[in-house]
GUFIMI-798519 format. One line per field, with one value per residue (C-alpha): x, y, z; chain; residue in three letters. Coordinates in steps of 0.5 Angstrom, whole numbers, plus 500, padded with zeros to 3 digits. Layout:
x c(X,...)
y c(Y,...)
z c(Z,...)
chain c(A,...)
res c(ALA,...)
//
This chain:
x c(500,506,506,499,502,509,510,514,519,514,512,507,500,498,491,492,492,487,489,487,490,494,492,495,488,485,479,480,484,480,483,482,488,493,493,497,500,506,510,516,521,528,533,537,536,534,527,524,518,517,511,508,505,499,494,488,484,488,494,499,505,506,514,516,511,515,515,516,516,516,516,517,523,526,524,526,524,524,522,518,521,519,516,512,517,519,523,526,531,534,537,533,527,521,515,509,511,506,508,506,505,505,505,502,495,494,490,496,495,497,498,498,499,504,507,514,518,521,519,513,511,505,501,499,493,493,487,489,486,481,481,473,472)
y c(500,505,505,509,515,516,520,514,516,515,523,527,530,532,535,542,545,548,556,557,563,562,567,566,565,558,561,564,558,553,548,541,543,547,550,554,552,557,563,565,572,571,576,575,576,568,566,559,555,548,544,536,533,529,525,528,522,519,525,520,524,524,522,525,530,536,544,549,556,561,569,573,570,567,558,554,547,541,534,532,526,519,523,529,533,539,545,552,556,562,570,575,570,575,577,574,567,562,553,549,542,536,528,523,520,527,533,539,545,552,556,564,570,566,571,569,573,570,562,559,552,549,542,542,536,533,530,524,525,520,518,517,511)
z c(500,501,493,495,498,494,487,484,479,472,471,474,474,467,469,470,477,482,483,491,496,502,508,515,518,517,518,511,507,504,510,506,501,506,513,517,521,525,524,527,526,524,525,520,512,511,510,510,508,510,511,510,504,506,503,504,506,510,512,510,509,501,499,492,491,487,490,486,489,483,484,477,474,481,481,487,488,492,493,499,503,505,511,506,509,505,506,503,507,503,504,501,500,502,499,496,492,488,490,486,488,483,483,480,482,485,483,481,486,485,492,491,495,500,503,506,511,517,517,516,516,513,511,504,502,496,493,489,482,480,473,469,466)
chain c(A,A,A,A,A,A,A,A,A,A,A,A,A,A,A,A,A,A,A,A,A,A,A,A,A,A,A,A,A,A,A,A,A,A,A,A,A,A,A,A,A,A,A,A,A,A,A,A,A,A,A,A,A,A,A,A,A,A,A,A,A,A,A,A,A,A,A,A,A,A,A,A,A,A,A,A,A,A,A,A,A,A,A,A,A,A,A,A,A,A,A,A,A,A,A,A,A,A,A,A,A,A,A,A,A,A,A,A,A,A,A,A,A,A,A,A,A,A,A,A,A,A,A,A,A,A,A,A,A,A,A,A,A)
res c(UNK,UNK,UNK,UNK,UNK,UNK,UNK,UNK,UNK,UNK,UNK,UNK,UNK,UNK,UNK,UNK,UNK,UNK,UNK,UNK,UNK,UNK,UNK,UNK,UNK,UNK,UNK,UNK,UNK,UNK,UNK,UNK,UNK,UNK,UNK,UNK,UNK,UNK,UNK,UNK,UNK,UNK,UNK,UNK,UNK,UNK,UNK,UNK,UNK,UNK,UNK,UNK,UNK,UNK,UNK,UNK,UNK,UNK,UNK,UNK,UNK,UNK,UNK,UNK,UNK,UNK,UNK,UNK,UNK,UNK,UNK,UNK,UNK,UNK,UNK,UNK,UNK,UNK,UNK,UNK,UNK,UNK,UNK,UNK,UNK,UNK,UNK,UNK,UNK,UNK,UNK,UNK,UNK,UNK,UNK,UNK,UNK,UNK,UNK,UNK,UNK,UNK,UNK,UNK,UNK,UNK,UNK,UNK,UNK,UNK,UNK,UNK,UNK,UNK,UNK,UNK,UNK,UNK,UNK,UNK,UNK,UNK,UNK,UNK,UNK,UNK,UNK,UNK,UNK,UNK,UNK,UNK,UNK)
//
């Protein structure tokens, strides 16, 4: 069954990807895809985003799933691991930023207006992506 919760090494999602906004308040996210979870200050110029990929059924943490963090020109990414676990940690990282996040069997999901100062930890829930018949 762990296949289940893993992206595998074949490809990704084609289906195209449902646009939400993050908040920092959960009574304004739609919480079946992502949450808020804590943000902390630094004193220093980095900035950090990390957080959990779960199913979002089950909350079994999703290995594999790729994150990509876009704000005009500049793209970061990463790889969730075998514990959905997931993390960007650089300088001069502020401001607001988009995650896409993609894996096969999964719905691709586009996060928007995520606004990056500090750190700020998250849980992201992937809906597998059901094909019809």
């Amino acid at each position: 069954m762990l296949l289940n919760y893993s992206c595998g090494l074949i490809g990704y999602s084609k289906s195209p990807c449902e646009d939400i906004h993050f908040y920092d308040d959960n009574k304004r996210n739609d919480t079946s895809k992502v949450m808020f979870i804590n943000r902390v200050v630094f004193d220093t110029t980095a900035n950090m985003l990390h957080g959990i990929i779960v199913d979002s059924l089950t909350n079994k943490p999703i290995a594999g799933a790729k994150i990509y963090l876009i704000q005009n020109s500049k793209h970061y990414s990463d790889s969730s691991d075998v514990n959905g676990y997931f993390s960007f940690f650089k300088n001069s990282f502020d401001g607001y930023w988009q995650m896409m996040i993609q894996c096969r069997s999964y719905r691709c999901l586009l996060i928007k207006n995520i606004n990056i100062h500090g750190g700020l930890e998250v849980t992201v829930k992937l809906h597998e992506w059901l094909l019809k018949e």
